[in-house]
N, C-alpha and C positions, 0 to 999 in steps of 0.2 A: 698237785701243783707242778710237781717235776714234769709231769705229762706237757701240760699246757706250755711251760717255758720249750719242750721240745718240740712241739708244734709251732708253735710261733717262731723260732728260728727259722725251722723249714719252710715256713711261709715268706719268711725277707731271703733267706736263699734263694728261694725258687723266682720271687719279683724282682731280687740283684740279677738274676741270670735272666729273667726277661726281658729286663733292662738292657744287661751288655747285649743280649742276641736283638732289640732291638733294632739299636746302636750301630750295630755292625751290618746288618740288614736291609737299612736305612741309609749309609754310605757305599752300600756294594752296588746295591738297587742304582744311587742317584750316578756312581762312577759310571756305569753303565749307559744307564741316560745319556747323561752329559759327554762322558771319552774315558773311553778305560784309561787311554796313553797318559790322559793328564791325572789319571789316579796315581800311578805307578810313579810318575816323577818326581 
């Protein structure tokens, strides 16, 4: 059972962090697009 509850964290770890790299990926991408300058302001 130990097993499993350690896997399963690592699996919402690894989806939390897919998430924020999403996230972040998603607004780097669209500042780009759109205007870096109006990212950075």
């Amino acid at each position: 059972m130990a097993d499993m509850v350690g896997q399963s964290d690592n699996v919402v770890g690894l989806f939390l962090n897919y998430q924020i790299y999403s996230v972040i990926t998603y607004v780097v991408v669209n500042c780009h697009l759109d205007s870096f300058l109006f990212c950075l302001d």
